[in-house]
PDB file of N, CA, C and O in Angstrom:
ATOM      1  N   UNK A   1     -54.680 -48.587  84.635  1.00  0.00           N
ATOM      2  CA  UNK A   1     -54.696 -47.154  84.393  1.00  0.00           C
ATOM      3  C   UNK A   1     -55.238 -46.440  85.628  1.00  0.00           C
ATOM      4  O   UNK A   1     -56.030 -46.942  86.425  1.00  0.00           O
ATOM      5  N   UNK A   2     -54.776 -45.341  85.691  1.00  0.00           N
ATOM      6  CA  UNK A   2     -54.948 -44.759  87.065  1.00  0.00           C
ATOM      7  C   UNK A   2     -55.747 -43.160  86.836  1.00  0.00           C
ATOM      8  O   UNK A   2     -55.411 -42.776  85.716  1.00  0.00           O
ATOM      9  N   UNK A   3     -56.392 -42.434  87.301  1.00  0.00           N
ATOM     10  CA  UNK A   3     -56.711 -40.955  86.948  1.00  0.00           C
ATOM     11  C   UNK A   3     -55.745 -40.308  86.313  1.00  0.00           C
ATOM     12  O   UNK A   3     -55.837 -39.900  85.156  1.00  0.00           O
ATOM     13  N   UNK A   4     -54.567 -40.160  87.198  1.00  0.00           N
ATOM     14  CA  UNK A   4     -53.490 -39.308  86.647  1.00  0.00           C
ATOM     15  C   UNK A   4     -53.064 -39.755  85.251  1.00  0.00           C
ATOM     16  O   UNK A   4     -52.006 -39.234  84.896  1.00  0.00           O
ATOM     17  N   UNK A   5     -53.673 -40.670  84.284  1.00  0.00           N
ATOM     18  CA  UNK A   5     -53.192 -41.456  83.236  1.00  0.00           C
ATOM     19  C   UNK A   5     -54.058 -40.513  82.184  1.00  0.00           C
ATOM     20  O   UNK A   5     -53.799 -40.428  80.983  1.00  0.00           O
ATOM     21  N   UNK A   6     -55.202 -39.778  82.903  1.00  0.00           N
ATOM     22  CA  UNK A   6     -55.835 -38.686  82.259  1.00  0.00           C
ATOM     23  C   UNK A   6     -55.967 -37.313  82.743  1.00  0.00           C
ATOM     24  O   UNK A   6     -57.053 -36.738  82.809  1.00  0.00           O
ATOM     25  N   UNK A   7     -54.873 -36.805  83.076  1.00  0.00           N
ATOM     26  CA  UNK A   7     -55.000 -35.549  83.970  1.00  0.00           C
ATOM     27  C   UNK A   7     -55.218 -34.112  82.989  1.00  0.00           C
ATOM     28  O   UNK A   7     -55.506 -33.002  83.438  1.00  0.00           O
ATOM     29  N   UNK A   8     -55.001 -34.453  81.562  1.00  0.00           N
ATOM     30  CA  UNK A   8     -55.194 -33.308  80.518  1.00  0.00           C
ATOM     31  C   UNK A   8     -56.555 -33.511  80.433  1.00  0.00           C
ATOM     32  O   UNK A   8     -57.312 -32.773  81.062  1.00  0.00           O
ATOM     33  N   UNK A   9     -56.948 -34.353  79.786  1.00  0.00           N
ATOM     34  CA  UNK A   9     -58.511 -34.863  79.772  1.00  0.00           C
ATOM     35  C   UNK A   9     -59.408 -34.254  80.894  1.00  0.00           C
ATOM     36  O   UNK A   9     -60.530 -33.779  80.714  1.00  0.00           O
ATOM     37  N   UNK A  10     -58.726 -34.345  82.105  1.00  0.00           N
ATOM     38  CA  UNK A  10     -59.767 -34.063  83.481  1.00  0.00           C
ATOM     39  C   UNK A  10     -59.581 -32.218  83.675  1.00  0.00           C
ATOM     40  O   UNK A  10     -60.463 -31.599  84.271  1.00  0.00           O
ATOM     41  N   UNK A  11     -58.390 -31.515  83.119  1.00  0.00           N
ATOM     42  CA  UNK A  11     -58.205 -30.640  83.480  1.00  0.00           C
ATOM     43  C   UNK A  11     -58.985 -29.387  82.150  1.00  0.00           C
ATOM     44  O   UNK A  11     -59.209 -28.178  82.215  1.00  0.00           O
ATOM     45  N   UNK A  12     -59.240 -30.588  80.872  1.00  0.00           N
ATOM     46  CA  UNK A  12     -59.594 -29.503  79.701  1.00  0.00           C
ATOM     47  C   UNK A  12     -61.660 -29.625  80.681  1.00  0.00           C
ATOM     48  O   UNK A  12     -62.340 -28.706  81.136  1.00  0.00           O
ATOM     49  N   UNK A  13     -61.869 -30.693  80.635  1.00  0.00           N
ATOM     50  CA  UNK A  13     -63.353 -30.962  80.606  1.00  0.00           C
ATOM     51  C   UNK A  13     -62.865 -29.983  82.083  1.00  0.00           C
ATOM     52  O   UNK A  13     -61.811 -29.482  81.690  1.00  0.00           O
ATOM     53  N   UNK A  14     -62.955 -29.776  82.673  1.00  0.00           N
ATOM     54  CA  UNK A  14     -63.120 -29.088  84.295  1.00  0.00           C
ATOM     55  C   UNK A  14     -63.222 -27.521  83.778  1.00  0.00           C
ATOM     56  O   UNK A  14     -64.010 -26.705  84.256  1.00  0.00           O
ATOM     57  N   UNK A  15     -62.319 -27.258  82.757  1.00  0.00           N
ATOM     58  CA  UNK A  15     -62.576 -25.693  82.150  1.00  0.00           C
ATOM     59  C   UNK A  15     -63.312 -25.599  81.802  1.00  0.00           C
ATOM     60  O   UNK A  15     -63.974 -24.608  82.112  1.00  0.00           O
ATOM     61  N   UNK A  16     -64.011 -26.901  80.517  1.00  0.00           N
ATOM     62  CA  UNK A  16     -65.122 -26.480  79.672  1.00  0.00           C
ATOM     63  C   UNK A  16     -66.463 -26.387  81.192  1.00  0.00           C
ATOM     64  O   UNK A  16     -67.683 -26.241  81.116  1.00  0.00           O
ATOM     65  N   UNK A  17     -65.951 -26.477  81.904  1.00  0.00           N
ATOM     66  CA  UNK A  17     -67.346 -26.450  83.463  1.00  0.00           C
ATOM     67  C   UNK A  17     -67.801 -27.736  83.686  1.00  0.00           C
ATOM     68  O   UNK A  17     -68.798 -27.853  84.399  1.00  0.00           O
ATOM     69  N   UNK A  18     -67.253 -28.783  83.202  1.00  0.00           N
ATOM     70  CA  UNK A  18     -68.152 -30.197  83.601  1.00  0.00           C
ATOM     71  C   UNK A  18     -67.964 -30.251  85.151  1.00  0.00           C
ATOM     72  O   UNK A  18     -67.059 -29.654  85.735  1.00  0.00           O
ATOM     73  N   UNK A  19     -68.873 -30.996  85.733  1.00  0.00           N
ATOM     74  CA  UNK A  19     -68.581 -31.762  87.403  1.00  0.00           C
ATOM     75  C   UNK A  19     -67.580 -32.585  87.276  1.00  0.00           C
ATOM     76  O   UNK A  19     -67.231 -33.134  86.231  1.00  0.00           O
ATOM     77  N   UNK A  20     -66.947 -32.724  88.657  1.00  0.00           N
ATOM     78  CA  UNK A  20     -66.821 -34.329  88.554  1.00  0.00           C
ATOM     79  C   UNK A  20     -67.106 -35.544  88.079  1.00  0.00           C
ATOM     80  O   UNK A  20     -66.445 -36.403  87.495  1.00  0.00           O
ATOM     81  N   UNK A  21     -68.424 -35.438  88.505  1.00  0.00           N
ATOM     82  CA  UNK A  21     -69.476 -36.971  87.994  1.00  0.00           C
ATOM     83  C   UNK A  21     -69.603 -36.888  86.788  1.00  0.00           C
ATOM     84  O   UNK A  21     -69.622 -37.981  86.223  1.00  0.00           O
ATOM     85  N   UNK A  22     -69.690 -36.111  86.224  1.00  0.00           N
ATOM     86  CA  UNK A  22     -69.423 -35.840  84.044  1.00  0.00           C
ATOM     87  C   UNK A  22     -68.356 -35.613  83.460  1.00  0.00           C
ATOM     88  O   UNK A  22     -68.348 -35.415  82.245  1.00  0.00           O
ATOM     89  N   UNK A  23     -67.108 -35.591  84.284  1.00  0.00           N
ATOM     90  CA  UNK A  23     -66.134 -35.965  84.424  1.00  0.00           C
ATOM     91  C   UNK A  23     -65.621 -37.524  84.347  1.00  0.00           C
ATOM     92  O   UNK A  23     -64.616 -37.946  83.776  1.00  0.00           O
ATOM     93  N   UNK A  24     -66.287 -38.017  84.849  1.00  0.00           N
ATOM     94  CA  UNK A  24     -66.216 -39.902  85.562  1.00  0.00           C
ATOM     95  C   UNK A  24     -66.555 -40.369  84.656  1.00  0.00           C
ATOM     96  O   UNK A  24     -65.977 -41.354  84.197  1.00  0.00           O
ATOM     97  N   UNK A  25     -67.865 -39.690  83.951  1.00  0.00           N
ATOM     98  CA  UNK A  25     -68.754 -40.537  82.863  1.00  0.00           C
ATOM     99  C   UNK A  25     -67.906 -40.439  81.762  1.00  0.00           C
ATOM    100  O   UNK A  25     -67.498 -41.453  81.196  1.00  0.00           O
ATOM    101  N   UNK A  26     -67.595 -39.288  81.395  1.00  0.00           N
ATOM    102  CA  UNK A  26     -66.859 -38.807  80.313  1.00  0.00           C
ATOM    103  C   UNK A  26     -65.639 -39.960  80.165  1.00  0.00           C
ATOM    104  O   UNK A  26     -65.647 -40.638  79.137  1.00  0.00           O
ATOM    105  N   UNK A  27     -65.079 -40.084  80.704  1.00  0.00           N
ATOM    106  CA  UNK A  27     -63.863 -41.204  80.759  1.00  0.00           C
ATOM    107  C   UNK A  27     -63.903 -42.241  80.941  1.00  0.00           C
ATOM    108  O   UNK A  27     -62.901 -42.846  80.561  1.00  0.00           O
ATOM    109  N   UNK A  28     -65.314 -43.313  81.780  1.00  0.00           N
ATOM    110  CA  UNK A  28     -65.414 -44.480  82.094  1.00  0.00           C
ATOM    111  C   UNK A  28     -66.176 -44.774  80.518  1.00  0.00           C
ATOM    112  O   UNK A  28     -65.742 -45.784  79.962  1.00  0.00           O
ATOM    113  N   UNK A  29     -67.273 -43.987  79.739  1.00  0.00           N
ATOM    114  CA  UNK A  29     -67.717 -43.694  78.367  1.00  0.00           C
ATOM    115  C   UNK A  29     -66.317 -43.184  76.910  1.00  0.00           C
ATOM    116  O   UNK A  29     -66.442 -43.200  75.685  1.00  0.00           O
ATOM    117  N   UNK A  30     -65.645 -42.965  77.397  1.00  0.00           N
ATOM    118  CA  UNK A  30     -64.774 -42.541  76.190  1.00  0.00           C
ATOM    119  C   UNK A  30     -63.273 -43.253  76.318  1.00  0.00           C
ATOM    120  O   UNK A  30     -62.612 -43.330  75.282  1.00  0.00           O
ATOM    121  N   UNK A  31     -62.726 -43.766  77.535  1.00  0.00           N
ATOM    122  CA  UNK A  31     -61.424 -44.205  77.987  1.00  0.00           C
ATOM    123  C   UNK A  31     -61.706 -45.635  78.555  1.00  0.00           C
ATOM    124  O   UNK A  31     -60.750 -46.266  79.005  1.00  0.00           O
ATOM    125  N   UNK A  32     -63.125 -46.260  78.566  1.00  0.00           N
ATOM    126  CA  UNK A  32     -62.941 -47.331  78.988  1.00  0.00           C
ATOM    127  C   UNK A  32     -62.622 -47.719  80.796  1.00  0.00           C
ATOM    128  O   UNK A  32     -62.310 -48.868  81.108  1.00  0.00           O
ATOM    129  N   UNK A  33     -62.724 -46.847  81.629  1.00  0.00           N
ATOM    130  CA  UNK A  33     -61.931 -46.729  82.333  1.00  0.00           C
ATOM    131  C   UNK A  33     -63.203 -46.334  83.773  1.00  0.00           C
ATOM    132  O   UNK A  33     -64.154 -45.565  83.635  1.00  0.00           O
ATOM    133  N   UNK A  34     -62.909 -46.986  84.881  1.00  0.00           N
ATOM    134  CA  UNK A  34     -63.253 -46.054  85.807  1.00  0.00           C
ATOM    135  C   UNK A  34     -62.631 -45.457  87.102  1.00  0.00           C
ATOM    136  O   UNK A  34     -61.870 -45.854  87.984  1.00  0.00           O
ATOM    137  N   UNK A  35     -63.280 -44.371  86.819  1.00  0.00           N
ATOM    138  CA  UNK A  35     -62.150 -43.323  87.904  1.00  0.00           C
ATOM    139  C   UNK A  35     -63.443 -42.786  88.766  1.00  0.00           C
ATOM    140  O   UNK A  35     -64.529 -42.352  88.384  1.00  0.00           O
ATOM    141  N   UNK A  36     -62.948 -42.967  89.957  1.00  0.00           N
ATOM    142  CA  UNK A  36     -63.861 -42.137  90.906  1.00  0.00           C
ATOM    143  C   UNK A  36     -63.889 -40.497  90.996  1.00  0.00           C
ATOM    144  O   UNK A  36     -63.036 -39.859  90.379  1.00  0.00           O
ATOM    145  N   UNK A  37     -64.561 -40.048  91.522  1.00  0.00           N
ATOM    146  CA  UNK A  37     -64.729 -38.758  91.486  1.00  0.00           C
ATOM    147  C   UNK A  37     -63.307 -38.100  92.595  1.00  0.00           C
ATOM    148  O   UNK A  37     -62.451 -37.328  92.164  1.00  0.00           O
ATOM    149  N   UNK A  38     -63.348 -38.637  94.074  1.00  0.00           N
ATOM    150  CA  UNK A  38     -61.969 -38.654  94.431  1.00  0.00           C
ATOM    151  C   UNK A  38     -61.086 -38.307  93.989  1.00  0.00           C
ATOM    152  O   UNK A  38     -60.434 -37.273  94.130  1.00  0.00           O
ATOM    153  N   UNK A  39     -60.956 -39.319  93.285  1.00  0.00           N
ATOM    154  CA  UNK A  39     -59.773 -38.991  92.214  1.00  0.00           C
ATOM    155  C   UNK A  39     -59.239 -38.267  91.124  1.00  0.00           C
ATOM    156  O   UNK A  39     -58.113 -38.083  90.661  1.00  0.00           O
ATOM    157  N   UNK A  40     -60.522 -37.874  90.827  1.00  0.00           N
ATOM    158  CA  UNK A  40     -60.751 -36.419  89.570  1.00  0.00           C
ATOM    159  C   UNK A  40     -60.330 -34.977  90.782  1.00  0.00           C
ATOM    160  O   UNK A  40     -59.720 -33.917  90.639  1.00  0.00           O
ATOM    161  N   UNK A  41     -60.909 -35.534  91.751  1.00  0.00           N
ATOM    162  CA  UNK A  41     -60.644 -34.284  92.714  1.00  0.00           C
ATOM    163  C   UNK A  41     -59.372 -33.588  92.994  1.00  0.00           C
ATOM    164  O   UNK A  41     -59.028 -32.407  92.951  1.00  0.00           O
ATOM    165  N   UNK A  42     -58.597 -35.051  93.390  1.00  0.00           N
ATOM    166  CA  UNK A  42     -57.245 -35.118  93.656  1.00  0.00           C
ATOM    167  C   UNK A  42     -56.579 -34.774  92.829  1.00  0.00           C
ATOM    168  O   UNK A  42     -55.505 -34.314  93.217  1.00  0.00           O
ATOM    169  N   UNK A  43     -56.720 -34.787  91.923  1.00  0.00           N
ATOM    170  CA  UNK A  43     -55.753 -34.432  90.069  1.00  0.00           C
ATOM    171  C   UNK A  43     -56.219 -32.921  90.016  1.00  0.00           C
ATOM    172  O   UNK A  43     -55.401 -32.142  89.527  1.00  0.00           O
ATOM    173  N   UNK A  44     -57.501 -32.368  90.483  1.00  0.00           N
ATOM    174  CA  UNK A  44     -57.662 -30.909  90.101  1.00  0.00           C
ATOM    175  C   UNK A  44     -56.944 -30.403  91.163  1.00  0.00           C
ATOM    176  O   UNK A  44     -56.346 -29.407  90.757  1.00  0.00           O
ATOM    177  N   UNK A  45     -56.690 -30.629  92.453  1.00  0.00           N
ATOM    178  CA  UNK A  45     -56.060 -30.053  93.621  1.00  0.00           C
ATOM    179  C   UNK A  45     -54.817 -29.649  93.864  1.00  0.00           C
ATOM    180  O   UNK A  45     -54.330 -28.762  94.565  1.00  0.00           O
ATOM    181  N   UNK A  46     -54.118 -30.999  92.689  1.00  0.00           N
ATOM    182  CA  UNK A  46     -52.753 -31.023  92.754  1.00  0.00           C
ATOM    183  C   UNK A  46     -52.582 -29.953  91.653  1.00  0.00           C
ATOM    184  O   UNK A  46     -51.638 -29.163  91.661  1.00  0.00           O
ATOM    185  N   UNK A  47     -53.470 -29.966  90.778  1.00  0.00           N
ATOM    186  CA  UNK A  47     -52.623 -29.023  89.737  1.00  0.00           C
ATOM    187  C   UNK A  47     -52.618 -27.960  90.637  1.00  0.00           C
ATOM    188  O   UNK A  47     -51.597 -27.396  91.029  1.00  0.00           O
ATOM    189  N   UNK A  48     -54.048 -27.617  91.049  1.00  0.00           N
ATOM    190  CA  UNK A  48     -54.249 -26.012  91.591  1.00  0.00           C
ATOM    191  C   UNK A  48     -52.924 -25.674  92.811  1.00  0.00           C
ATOM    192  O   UNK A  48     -52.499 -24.544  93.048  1.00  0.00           O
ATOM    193  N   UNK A  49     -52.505 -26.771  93.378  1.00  0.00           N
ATOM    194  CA  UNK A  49     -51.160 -26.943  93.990  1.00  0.00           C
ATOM    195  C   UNK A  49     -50.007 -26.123  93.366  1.00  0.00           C
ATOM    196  O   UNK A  49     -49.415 -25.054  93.514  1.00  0.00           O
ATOM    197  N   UNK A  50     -50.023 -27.281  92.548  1.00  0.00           N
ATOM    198  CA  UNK A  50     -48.383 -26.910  91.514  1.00  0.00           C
ATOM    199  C   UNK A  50     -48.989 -25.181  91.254  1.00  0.00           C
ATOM    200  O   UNK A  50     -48.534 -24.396  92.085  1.00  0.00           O
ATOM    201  N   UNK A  51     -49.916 -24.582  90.232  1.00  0.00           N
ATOM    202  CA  UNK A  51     -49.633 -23.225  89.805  1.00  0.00           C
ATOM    203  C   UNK A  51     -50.004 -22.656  90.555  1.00  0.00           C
ATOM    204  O   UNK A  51     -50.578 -21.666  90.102  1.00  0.00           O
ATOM    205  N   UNK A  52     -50.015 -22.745  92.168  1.00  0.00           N
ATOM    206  CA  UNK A  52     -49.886 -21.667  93.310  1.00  0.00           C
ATOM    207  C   UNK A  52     -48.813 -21.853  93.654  1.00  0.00           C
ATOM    208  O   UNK A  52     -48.694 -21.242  94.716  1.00  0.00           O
ATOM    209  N   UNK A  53     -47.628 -22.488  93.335  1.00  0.00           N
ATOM    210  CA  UNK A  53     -46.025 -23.044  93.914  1.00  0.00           C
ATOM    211  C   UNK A  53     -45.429 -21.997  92.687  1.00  0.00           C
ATOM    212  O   UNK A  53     -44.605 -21.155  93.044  1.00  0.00           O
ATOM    213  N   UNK A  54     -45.743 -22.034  91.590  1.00  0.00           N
ATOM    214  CA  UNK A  54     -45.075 -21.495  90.116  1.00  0.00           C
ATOM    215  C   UNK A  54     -45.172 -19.968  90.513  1.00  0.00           C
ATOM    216  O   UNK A  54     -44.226 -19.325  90.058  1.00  0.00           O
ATOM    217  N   UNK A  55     -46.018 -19.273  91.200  1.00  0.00           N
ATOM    218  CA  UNK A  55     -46.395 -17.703  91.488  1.00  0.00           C
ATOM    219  C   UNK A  55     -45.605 -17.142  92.258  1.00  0.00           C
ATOM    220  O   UNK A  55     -45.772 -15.960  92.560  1.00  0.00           O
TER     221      UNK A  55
END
């Protein structure tokens, strides 16, 4: 499993205001899974990507 395997997950908790790193926890604690912060980064960047391309 890869970050992008949770990119709704990373994009709801990032609204509700979590960090990154409570971000990481949140998913390595609830998904089993660990994802670096990097990589939470990279998934928020790209979205913020895509809906500046959609405008």
């Amino acid at each position: 499993m890869k970050a992008a395997d949770f990119e709704q997950d990373i994009l709801r908790l990032r609204r509700e205001g979590e960090t990154y790193d409570s971000i990481a926890l949140w998913i390595a604690t609830n998904k089993k899974v660990v994802v670096s912060t990097g990589a939470i980064r990279n998934i928020l960047k790209k979205n913020e990507l895509m809906q500046a391309a959609k405008k």
